[in-house]
N, C-alpha and C positions, 0 to 999 in steps of 0.2 A: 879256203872258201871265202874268206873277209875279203880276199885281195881280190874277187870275181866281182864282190857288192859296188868295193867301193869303183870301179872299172866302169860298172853298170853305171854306178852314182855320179862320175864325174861326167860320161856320154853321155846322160840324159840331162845335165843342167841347159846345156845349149838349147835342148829344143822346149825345157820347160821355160825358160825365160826368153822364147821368140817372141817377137812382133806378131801379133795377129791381124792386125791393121792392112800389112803389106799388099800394095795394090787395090786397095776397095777405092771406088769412088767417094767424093766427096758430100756430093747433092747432086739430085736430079736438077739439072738445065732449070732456069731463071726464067718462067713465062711460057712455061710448059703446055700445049694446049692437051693436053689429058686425052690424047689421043689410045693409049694404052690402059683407060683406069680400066675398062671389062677386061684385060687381059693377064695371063697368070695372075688370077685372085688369091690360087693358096701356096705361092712362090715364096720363101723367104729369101727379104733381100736386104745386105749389109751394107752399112757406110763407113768412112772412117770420120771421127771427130774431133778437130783438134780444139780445145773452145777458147784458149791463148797462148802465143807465143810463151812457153818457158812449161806451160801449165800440164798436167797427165793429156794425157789423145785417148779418147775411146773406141770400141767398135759397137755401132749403133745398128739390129739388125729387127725389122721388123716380120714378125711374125703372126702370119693371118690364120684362124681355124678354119676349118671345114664350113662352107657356107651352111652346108646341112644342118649343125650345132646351133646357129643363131639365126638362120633367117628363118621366118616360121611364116612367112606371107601376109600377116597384119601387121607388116610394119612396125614391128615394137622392136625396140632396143635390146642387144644381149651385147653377150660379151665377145666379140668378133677377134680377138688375136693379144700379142703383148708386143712393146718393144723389149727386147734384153738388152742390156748394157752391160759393156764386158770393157774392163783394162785391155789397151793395147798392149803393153811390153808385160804383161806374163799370162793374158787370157782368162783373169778371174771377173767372174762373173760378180758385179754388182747392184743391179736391180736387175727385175722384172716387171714393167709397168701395165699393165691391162689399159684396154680402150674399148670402147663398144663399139657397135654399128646393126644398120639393119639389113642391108645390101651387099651379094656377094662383089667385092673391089679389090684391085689393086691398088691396098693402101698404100705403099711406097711411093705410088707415082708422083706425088705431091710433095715425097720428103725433100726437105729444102733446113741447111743451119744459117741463123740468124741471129743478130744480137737484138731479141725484141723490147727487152726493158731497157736496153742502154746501159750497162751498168761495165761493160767491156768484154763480157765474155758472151760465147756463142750459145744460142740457146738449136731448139730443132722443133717441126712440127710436119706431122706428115696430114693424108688425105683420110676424113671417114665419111661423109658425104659426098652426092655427085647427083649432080641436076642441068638441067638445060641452059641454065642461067646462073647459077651460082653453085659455089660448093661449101662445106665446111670442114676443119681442119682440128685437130687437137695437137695443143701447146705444152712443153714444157722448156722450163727455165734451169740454169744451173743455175747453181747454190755454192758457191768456193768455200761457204765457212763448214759445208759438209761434206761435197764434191760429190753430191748428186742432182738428179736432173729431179726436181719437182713443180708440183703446180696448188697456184696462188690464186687471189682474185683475181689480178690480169690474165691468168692464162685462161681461166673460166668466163671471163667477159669476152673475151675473143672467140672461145670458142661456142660459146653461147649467142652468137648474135643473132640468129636466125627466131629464136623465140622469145627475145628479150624486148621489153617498150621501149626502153633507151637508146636501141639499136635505131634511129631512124625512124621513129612506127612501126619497128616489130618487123621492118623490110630485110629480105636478105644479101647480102652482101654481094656483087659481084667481084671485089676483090680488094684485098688490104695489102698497105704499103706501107716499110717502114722508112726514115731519113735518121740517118743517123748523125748528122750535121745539125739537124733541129728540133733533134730527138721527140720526133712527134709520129704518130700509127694515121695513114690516113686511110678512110678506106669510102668505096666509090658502088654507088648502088644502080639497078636497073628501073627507074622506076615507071609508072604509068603516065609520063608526061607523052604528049603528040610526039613525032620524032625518034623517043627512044633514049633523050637525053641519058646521061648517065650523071649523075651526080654525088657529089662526097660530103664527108665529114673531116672534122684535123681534131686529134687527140694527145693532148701531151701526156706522159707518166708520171704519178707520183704516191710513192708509198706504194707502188705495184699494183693502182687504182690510173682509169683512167678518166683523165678531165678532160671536157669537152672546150677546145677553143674554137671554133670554125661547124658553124652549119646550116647545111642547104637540105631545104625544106621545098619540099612540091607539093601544089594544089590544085585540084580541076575544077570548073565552073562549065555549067551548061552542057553536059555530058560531053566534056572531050574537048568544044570549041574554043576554050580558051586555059591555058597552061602558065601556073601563077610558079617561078621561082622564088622564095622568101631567104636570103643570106642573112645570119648573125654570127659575129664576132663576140668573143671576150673582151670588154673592156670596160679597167676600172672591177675587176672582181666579179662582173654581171654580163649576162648573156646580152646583148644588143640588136638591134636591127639594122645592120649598116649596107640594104639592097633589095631591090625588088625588081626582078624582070617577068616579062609577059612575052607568051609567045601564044600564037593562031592553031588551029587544030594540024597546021603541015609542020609545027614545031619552027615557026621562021617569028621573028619578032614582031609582035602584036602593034599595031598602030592607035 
């Protein structure tokens, strides 16, 4: 009977220490136009994660509830799905992170791994918002001193931008970028100037906080006829004023 166990015992080592990873995709495509976010809302869908050369790979799989559960039609926030995160080389499960939302989505469609604080390893953030004009996203970061994925006040500034004063005037984001050569988050809004301008901000990281080096500022005069862009830089420790463009109500430069 012992010699059946252990028989049992040594065929199932192979498949309990498989790869779970194998074959998942990595990130949804760079610049995605969200043409799929109303579609399979309650799909779960997995990625693989490697977050550094040498470092564990996980399988990152987002899981959406029953719009039924959280959307109630006023708009209010519930708890709309989790991501799981599981070891690739033996499939153990190490967190489960909840996120909210108010709208039935295809959160995945946004998932995208990134190194957003710079610090070398890859962080991830998928889609929980979705509007005509902008979206919003929830962030989290790894942590190597624990080897999980958490969230900070940078992830919370980011993904908070949409009600926040600091955000530009509380404006919402059409879309953020990271460089990781200049280790700075810029991100670029739709605002009310003639034309349709689009204009940004540049934030560098520190302390998992972000500062503001770079920003453009719009103002209207005269209902609409005259469109004030206001630029200030960091310099010397203090915000500046190093620009000022005008443009006409067709958004072309004001005389």
């Amino acid at each position: 009977m012992w010699q059946r166990w252990v028989a049992l015992a040594i065929c199932g080592v192979p498949a309990f220490w498989a790869d779970v990873c194998g074959g998942l995709p990595t990130s949804i495509p760079k610049g995605s136009d969200y043409s799929n976010v109303f579609q399979d809302a309650n799909r779960p869908v997995s990625f693989q994660l490697s977050v550094r050369r040498g470092e564990p790979a996980f399988r990152i799989t987002v899981l959406p509830l029953p719009a039924d559960t959280f959307v109630n039609g006023r708009g209010e926030f519930g708890h709309a799905g989790d991501i799981e995160v599981v070891r690739c080389r033996d499939g153990k499960r190490l967190q489960l992170l909840p996120f909210r939302g108010w709208q039935p989505l295809n959160f995945a469609a946004a998932y995208h791994a990134e190194d957003i604080n710079f610090d070398g390893y890859l962080d991830f953030y998928i889609l929980t918002e979705y509007a005509a004009g902008w979206v919003r996203k929830k962030y989290w970061v790894y942590d190597p001193g624990t080897g999980r994925f958490v969230q900070n006040e940078l992830t919370r500034e980011l993904g908070g931008n949409c009600l926040g004063e600091g955000w530009h005037g509380g404006a919402c984001h059409a879309d953020i970028r990271f460089d990781p050569e200049k280790h700075e988050i810029s991100t670029f809004y739709l605002e009310g100037c003639p034309g349709d301008q689009v204009e940004g901000d540049r934030y560098r990281v520190e302390n998992n906080r972000m500062m503001l080096v770079h920003k453009e500022e719009v103002t209207q005069t005269g209902q609409g006829e005259l469109c004030t862009l206001t630029i200030s830089d960091m310099i010397g420790g203090s915000m500046r004023v190093t620009g000022v463009r005008r443009f006409d109500a067709h958004g072309l430069p004001a005389k």
